[in-house]
C-alpha positions in Angstrom: -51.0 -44.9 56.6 -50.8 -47.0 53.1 -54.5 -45.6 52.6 -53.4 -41.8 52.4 -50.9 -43.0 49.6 -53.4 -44.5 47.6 -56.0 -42.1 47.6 -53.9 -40.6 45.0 -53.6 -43.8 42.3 -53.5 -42.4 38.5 -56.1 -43.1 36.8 -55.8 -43.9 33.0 -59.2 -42.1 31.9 -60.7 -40.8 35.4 -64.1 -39.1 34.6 -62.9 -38.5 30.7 -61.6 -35.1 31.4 -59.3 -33.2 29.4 -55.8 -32.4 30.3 -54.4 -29.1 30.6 -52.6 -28.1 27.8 -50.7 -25.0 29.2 -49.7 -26.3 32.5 -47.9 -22.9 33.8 -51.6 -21.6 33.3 -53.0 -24.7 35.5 -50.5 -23.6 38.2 -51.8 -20.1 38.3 -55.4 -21.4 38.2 -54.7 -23.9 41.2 -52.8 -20.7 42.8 -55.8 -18.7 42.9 -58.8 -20.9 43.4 -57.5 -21.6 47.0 -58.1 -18.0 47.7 -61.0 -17.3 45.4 -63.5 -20.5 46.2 -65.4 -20.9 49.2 -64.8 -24.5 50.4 -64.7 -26.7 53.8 -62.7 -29.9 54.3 -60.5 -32.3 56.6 -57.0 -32.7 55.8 -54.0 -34.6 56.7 -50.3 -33.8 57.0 -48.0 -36.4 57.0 -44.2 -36.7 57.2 -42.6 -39.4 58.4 -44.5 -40.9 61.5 -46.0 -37.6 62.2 -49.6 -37.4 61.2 -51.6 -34.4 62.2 -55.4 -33.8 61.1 -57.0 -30.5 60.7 -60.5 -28.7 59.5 -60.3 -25.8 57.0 -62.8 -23.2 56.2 -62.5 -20.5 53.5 -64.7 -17.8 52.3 -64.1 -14.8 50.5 -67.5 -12.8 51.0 -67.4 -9.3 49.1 -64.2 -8.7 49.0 -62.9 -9.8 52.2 -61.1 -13.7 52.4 -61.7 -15.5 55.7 -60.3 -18.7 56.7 -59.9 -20.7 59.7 -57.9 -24.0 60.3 -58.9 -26.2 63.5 -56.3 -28.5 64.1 -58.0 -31.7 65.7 -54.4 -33.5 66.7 -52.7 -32.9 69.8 -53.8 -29.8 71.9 -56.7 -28.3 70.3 -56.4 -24.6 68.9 -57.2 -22.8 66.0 -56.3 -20.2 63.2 -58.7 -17.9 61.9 -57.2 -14.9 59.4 -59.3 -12.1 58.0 -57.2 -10.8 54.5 -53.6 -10.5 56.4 -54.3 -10.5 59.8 -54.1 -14.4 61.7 -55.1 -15.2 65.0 -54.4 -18.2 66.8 -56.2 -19.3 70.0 -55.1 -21.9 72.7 -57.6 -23.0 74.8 -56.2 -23.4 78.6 -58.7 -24.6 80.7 -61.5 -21.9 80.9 -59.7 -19.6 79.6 -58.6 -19.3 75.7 -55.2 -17.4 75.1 -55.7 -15.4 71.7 -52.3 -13.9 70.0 -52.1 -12.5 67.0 -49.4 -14.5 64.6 -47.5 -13.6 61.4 -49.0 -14.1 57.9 -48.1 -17.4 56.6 -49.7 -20.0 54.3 -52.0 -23.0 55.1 -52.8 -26.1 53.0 -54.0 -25.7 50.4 -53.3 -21.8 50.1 -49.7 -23.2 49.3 -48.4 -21.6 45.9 -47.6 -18.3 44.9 -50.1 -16.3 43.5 -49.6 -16.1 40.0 -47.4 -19.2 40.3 -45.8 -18.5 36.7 -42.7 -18.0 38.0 -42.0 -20.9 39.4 -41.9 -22.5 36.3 -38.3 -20.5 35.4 -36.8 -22.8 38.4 -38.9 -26.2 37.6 -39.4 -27.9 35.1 -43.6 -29.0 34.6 -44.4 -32.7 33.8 -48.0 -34.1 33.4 -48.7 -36.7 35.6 -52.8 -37.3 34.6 -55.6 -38.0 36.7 -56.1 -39.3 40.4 -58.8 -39.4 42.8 -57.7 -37.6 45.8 -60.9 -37.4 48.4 -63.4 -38.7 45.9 -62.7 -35.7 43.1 -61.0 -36.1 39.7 -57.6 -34.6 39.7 -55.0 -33.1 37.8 -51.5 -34.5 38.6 -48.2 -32.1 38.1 -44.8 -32.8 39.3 -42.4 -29.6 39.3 -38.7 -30.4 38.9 -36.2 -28.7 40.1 -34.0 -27.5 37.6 -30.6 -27.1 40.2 -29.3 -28.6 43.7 -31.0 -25.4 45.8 -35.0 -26.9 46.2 -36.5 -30.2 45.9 -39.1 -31.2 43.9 -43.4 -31.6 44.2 -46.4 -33.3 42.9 -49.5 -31.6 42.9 -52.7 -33.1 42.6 -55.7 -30.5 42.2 -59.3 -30.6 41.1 -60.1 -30.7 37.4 -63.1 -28.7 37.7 -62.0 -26.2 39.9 -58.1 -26.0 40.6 -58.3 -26.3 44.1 -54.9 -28.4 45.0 -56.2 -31.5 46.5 -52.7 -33.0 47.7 -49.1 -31.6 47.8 -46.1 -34.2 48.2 -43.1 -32.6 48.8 -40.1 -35.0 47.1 -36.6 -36.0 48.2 -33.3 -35.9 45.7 -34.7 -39.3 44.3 -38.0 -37.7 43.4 -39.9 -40.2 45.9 -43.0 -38.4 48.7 -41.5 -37.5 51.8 -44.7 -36.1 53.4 -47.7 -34.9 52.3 -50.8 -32.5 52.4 -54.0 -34.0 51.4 -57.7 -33.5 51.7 -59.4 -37.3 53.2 -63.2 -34.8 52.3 -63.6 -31.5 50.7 -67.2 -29.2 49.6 -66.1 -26.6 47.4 -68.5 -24.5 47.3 -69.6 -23.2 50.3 -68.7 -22.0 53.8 -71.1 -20.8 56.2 -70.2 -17.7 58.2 -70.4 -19.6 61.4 -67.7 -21.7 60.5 -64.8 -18.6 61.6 -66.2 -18.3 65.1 -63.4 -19.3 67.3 -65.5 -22.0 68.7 -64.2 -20.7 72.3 -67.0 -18.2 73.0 -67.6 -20.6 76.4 -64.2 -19.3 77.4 -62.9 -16.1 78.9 -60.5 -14.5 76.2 -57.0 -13.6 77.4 -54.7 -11.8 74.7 -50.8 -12.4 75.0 -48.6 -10.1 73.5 -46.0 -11.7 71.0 -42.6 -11.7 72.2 -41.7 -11.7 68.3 -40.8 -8.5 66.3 -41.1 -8.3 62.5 -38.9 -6.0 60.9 -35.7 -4.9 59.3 -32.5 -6.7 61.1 -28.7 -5.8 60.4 -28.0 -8.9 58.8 -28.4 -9.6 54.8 -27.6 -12.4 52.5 -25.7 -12.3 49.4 -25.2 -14.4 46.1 -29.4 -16.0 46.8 -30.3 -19.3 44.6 -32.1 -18.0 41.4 -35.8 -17.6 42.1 -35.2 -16.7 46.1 -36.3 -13.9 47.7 -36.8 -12.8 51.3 -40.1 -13.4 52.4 -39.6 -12.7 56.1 -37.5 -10.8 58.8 -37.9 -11.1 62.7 -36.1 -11.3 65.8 -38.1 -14.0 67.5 -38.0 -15.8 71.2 -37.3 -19.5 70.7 -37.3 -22.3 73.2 -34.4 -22.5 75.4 -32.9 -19.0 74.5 -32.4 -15.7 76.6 -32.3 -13.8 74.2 -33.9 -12.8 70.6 -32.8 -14.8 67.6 -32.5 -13.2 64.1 -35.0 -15.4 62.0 -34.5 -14.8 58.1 -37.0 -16.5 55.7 -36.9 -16.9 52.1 -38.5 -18.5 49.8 -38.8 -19.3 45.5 -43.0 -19.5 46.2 -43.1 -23.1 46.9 -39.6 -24.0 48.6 -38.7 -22.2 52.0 -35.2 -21.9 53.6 -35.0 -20.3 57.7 -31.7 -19.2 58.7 -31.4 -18.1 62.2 -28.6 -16.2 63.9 -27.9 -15.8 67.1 -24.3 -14.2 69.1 -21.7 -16.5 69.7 -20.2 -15.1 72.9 -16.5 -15.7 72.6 -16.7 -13.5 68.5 -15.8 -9.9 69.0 -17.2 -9.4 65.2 -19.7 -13.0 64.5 -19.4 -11.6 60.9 -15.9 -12.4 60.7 -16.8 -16.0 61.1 -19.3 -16.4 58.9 -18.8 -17.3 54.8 -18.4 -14.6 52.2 -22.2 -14.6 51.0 -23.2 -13.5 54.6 -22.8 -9.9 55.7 
């Protein structure tokens, strides 16, 4: 895979464009142009020998954002979300299955919108330019600025702000993975690109065996930036019964913490450290 780590190569001069001057004001640009623009592209996630490759289609068509990611590794299926609501659809033969899924974000819809705050726990350095996917980009690397998150380089268009690539970065600062367009059009998205693409198919909805919601559980004493994002009690592989899923998150870096009952604690609370309760 050495060609999806050079696609990114700085570039002393690349296409003469300025820099950003005010780079928290780049990260809210790059923020919101990957739910403003209307663009269609192939992208690749890679961490460690895991490589998966998937299409993405946005639109945002008076007033109302559509997307939809077809992931072309592995069994086919897609995601298509209208504003806050996501779908998910698993062909199975001629039938598709269709359950509705939890909000979450896809590449590149991946910072916080604004993203100003994430400068208060990272630091912003200037990398320059790249090419990522044949566009001129501007680089970024956040720096975390304690032990609780890792750090990321961002690559995103220079005309634009749509992030191009995202490299996630261990405690020495080098790529672990990666998200990065291989061909983006920014631009435009035809409507027919959020069909399901499954119409041959007879639709079969499944119920989610996951419930979103308030839990009895709470953590105390949170990083600085941290927040809850998420609360569910969710079926997992291999378990009878519902595990407590928490989820939170500074914007960029996530943390899951599940809980489940250990069967030989009258009280699991009295086992667990003082920040839990």
């Amino acid at each position: 895979m050495i060609w999806l780590w050079l696609a990114a190569m700085p570039l002393a001069n690349a296409a003469g464009s300025a820099y950003p001057g005010d780079l928290v004001a780049w990260l809210n640009q790059v923020a919101a142009a990957a739910e403003k623009l209307n663009y269609t592209g192939t992208f690749v996630y890679q961490h460690g020998s895991t490589v998966e490759v998937s299409k993405v289609s946005h639109r945002v068509d008076n007033g109302v954002e559509m997307s939809k990611i077809d992931v072309l590794s592995g069994p086919p299926h897609a995601y298509v979300s209208v504003n806050d609501e996501v779908v998910c659809y698993i062909p199975d033969g001629d039938r598709v299955k269709v359950e509705k899924r939890h909000r979450h974000k896809f590449f590149p819809a991946l910072l916080p919108v604004p993203a100003s705050a994430l400068a208060e726990q990272y630091t912003l350095k200037p990398l320059g330019h790249a090419k990522v996917a044949g566009h001129d980009c501007v680089g970024v690397m956040l720096v975390p600025k304690d032990e609780y998150r890792y750090g990321y380089i961002l690559w995103a268009d220079a005309a634009t702000g749509l992030l191009m690539k995202a490299q996630p970065l261990d405690a020495d600062s080098k790529p672990t993975g990666q998200f990065a367009f291989t061909q983006v059009s920014i631009g435009g998205a035809p409507r027919e690109a959020f069909s399901s693409g499954f119409d041959d198919k007879k639709t079969v909805q499944v119920a989610s065996e996951d419930t979103y919601g308030l839990t009895d559980w709470r953590v105390k004493q949170l990083p600085a930036g941290f927040a809850k994002v998420m609360e569910a009690r969710r079926m997992l592989p291999g378990k009878k019964t519902p595990v407590v899923q928490l989820v939170y998150s500074d914007g960029l870096a996530t943390v899951s913490l599940f809980i489940e009952p250990y069967a030989n604690l009258v009280n699991p609370c009295a086992a667990c450290p003082p920040a839990v309760c």
